[in-house]
DRENKE-726292 format. One record per atom (N, C-alpha, C, O, CB): residue in three letters; x, y, z. Coordinates in steps of 0.001 Angstrom, whole numbers, plus 524288, in hexadecimal, padded with zeros to 5 digits. Glycine has a CB too. Layout:
BEGIN
ALAXYZ;...
//
This chain:
BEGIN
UNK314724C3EDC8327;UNK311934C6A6C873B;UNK30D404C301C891E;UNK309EB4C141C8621;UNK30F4C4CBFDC8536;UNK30D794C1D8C8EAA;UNK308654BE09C8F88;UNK305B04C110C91A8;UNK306CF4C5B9C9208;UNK308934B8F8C92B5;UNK3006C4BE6BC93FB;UNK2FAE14C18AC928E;UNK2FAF14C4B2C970E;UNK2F7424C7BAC967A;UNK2F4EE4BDE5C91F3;UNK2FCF34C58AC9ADE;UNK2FDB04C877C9FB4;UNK2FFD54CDAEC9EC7;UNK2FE394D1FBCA035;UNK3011C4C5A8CA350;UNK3056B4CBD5C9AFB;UNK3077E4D1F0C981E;UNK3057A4D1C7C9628;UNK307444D626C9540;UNK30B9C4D406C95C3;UNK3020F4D114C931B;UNK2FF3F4D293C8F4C;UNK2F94F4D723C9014;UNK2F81C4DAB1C8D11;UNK2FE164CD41C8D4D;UNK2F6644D574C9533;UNK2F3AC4D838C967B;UNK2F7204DC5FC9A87;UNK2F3D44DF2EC9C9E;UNK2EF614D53FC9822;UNK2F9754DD00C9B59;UNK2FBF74E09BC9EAF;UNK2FD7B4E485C9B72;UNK2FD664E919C9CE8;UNK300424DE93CA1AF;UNK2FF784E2AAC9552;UNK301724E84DC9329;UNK2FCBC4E93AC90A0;UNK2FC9A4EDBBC8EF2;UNK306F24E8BCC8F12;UNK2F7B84E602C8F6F;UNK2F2B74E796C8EB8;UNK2EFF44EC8EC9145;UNK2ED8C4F039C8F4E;UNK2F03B4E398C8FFE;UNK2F1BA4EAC1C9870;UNK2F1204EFC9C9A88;UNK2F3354F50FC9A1B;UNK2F11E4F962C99DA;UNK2F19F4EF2EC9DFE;UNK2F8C94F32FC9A19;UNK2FC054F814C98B0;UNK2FB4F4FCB5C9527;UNK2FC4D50164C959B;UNK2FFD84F681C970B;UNK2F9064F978C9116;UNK2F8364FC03C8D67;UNK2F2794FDC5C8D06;UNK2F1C65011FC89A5;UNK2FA084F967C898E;UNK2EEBF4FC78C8F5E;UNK2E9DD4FF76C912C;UNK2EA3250431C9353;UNK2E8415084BC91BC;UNK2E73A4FCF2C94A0;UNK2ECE85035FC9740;UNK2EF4850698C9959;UNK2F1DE50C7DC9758;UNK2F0C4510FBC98AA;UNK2F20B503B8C9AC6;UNK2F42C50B3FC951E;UNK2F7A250ED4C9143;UNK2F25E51256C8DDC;UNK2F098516C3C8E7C;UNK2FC4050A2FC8C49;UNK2F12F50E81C8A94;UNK2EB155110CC8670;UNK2E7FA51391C8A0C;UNK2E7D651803C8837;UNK2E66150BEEC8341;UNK2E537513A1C8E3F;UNK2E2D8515DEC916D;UNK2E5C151C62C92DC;UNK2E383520A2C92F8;UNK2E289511BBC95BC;UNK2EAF351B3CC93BD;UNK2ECFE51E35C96A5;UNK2ED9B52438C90D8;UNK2EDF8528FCC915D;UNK2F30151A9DC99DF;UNK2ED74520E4C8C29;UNK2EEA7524BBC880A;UNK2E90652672C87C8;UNK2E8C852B39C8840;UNK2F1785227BC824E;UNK2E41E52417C872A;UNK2E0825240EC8552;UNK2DE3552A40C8834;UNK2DAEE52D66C86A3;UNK2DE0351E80C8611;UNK2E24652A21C8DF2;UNK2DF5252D00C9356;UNK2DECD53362C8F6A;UNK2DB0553659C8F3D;UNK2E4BD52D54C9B1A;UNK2E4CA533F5C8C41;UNK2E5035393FC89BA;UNK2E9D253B64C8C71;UNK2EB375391AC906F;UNK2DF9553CFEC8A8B;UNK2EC2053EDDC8B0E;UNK2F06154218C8D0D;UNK2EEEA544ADC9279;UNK2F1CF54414C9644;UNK2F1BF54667C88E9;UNK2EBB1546B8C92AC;UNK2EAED54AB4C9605;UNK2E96554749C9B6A;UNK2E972549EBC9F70;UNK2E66854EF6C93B5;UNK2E82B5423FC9BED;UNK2E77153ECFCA01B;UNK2EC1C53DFACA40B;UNK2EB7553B57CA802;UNK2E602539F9C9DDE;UNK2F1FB540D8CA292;UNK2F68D54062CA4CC;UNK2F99754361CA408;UNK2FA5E54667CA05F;UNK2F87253CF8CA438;UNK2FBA75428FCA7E7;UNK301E15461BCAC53;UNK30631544BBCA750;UNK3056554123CA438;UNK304D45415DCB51B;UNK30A53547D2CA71F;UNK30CAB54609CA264;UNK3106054277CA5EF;UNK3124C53F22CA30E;UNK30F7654AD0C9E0B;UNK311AD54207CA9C8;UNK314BE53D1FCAC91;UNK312C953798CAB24;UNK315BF533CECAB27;UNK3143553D7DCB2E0;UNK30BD953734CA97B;UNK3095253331CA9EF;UNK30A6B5319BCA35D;UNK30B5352D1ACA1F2;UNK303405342CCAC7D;UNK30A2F53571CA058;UNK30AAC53483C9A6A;UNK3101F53368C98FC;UNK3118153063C9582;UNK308C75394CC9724;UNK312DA535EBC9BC1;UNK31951531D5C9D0B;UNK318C752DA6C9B40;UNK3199652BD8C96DE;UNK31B6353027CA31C;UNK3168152B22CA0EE;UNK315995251ACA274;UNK311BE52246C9D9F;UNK311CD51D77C9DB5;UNK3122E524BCCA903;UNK30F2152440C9A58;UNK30C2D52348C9744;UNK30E2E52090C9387;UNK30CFE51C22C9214;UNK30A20526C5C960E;UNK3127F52475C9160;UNK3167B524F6C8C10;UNK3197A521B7C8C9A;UNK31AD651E94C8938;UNK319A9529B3C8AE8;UNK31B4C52206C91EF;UNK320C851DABC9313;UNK31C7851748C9289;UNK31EC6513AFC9054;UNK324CA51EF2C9C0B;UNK3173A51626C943F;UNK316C451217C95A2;UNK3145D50F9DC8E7D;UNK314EA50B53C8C63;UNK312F75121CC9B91;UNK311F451432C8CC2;UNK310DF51325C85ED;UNK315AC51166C84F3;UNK316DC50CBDC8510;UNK30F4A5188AC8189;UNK3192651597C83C8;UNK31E6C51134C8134;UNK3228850D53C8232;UNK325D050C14C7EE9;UNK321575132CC7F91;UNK3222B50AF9C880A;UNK3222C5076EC8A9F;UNK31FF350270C86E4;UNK3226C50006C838C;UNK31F7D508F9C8F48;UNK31A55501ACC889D;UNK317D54FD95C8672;UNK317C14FD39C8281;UNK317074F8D5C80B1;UNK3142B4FCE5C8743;UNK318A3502D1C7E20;UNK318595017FC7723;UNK31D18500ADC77BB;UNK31E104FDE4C73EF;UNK316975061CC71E1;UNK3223A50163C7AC2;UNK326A44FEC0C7819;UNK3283B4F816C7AB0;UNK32C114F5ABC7915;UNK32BF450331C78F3;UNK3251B4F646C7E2E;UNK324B84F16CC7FB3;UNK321124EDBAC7CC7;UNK321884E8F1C7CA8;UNK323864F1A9C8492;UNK31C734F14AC79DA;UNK31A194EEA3C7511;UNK31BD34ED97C7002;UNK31B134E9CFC6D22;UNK316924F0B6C7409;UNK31ECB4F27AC6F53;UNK321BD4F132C69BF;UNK3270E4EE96C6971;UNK329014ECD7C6568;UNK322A64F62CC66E0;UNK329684EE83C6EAC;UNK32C864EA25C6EDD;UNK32C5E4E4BFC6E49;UNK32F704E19AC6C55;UNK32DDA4EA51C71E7;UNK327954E449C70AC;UNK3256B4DD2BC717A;UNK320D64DB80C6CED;UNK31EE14D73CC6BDF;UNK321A34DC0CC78B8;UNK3201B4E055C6AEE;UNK31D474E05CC650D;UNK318FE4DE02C6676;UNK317314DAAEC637E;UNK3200B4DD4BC5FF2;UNK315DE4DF73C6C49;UNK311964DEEAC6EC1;UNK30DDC4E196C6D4C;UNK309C14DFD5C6F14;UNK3120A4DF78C72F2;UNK30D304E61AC6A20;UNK309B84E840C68EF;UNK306E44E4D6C6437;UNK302504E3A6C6515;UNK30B664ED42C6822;UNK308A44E385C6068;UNK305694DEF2C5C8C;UNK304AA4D979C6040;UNK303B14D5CAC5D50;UNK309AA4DD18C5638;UNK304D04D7F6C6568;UNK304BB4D2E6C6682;UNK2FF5D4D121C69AA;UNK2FE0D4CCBCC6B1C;UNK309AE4D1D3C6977;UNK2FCB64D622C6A39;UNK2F81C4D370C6D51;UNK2F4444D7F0C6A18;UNK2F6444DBE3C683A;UNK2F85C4D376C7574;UNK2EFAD4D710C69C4;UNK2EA0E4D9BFC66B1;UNK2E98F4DFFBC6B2D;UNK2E9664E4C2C6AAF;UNK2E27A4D3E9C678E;UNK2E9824DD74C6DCD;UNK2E7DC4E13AC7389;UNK2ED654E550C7384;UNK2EDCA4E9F3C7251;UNK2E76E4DC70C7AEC;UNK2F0414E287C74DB;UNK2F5714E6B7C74A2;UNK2F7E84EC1FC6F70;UNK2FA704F035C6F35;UNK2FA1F4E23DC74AB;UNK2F4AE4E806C6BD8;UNK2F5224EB36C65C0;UNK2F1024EFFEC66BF;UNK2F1F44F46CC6522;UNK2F2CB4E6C1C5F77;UNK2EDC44EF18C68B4;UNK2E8024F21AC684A;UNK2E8684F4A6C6D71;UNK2E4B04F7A3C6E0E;UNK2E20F4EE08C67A3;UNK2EC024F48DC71EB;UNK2EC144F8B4C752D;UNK2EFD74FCB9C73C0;UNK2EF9F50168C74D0;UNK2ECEC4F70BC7A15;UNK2F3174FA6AC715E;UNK2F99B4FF48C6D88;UNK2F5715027FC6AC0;UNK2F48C5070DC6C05;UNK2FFBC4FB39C66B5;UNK2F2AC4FFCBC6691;UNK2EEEA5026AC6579;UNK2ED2D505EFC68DC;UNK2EF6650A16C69D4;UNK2EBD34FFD1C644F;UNK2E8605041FC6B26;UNK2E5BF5099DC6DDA;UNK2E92A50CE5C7181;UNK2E6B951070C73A7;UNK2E0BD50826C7180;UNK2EF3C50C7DC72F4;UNK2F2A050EFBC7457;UNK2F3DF5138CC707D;UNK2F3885181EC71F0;UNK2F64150BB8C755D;UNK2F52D51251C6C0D;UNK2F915514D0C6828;UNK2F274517E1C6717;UNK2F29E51CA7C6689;UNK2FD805101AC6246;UNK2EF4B51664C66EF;UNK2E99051B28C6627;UNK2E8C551EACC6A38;UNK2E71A5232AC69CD;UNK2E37051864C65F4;UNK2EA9751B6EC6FCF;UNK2E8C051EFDC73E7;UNK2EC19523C7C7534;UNK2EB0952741C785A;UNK2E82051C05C789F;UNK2F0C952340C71E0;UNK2F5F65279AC72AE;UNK2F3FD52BAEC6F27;UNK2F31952FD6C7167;UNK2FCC052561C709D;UNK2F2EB52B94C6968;UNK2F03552E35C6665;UNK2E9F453031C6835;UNK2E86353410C65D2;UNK2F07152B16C620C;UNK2E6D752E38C6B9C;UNK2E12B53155C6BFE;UNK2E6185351FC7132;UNK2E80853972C705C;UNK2D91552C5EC6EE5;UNK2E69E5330FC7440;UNK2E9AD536E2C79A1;UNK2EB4253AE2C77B1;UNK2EA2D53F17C79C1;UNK2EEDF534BDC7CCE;UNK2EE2353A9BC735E;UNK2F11853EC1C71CA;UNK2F73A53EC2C73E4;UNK2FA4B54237C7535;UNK2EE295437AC738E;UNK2F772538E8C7384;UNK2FE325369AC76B7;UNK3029B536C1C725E;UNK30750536C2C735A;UNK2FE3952EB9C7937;UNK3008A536DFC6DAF;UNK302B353352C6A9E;UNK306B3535FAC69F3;UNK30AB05335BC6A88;UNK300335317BC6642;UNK3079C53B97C689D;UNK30DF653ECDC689A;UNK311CB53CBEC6D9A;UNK3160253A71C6D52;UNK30D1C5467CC69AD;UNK30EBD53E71C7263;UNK312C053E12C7622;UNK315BA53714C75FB;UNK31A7853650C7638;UNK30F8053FE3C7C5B;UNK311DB532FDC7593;UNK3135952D7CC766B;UNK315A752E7FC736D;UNK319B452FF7C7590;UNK310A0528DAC7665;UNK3163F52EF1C6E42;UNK3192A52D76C6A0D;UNK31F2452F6EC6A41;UNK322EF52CB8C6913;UNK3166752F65C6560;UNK31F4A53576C6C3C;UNK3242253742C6F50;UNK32794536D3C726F;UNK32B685398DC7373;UNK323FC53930C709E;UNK3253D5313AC74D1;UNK325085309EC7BF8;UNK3277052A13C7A2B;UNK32A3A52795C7D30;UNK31C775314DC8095;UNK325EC5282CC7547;UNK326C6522A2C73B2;UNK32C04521F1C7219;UNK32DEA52530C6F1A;UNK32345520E5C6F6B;UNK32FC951C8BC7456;UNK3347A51DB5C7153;UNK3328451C17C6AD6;UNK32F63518B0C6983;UNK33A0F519D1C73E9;UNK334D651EEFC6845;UNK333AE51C41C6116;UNK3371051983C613A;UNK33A7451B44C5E4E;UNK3343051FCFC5B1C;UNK3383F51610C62F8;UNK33C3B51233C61A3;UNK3372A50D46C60D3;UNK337705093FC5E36;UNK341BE5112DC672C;UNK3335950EFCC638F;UNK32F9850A06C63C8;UNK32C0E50951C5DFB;UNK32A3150536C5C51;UNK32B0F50AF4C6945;UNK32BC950E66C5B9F;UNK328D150ED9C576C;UNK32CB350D06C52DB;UNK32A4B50B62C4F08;UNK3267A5148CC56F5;UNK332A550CECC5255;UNK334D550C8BC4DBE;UNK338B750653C4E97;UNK33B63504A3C4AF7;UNK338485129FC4C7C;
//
């Protein structure tokens, strides 16, 4: 990943934490769709390329991701919404 992708999925993933951080009730369930689909999108393009251990910053935004689903109160539905093929 060079440093261009690199800050781009930096954003992405700001992005994302913000968007969990907002809380449930901040959205249309069309928008929490788009939410779910775009969370397990990028965790399964991270755990493919085994990008999540490869940069400090990237480790520590999964982080405050995987926290920001749990304060929201996301964490049932994502986890429902996730294929488990990614977890096993």
């Amino acid at each position: 990943m060079d440093e261009q992708q690199l800050q781009l999925k930096k954003e992405t993933l700001k992005t994302i934490k913000e968007k969990f951080f907002s809380g449930k009730a901040a959205f249309e369930l069309a928008d929490l769709d788009h939410l779910y689909k775009q969370f397990e999108n990028e965790l399964n393009i991270a755990v493919k390329n085994k990008a999540i251990c490869r940069d400090a910053e990237l480790t520590a935004s999964w982080l405050e991701i995987f926290k920001a689903v749990s304060v929201g109160y996301f964490a049932e539905t994502v986890l429902a919404a996730t294929d488990k093929e990614l977890f096993y």
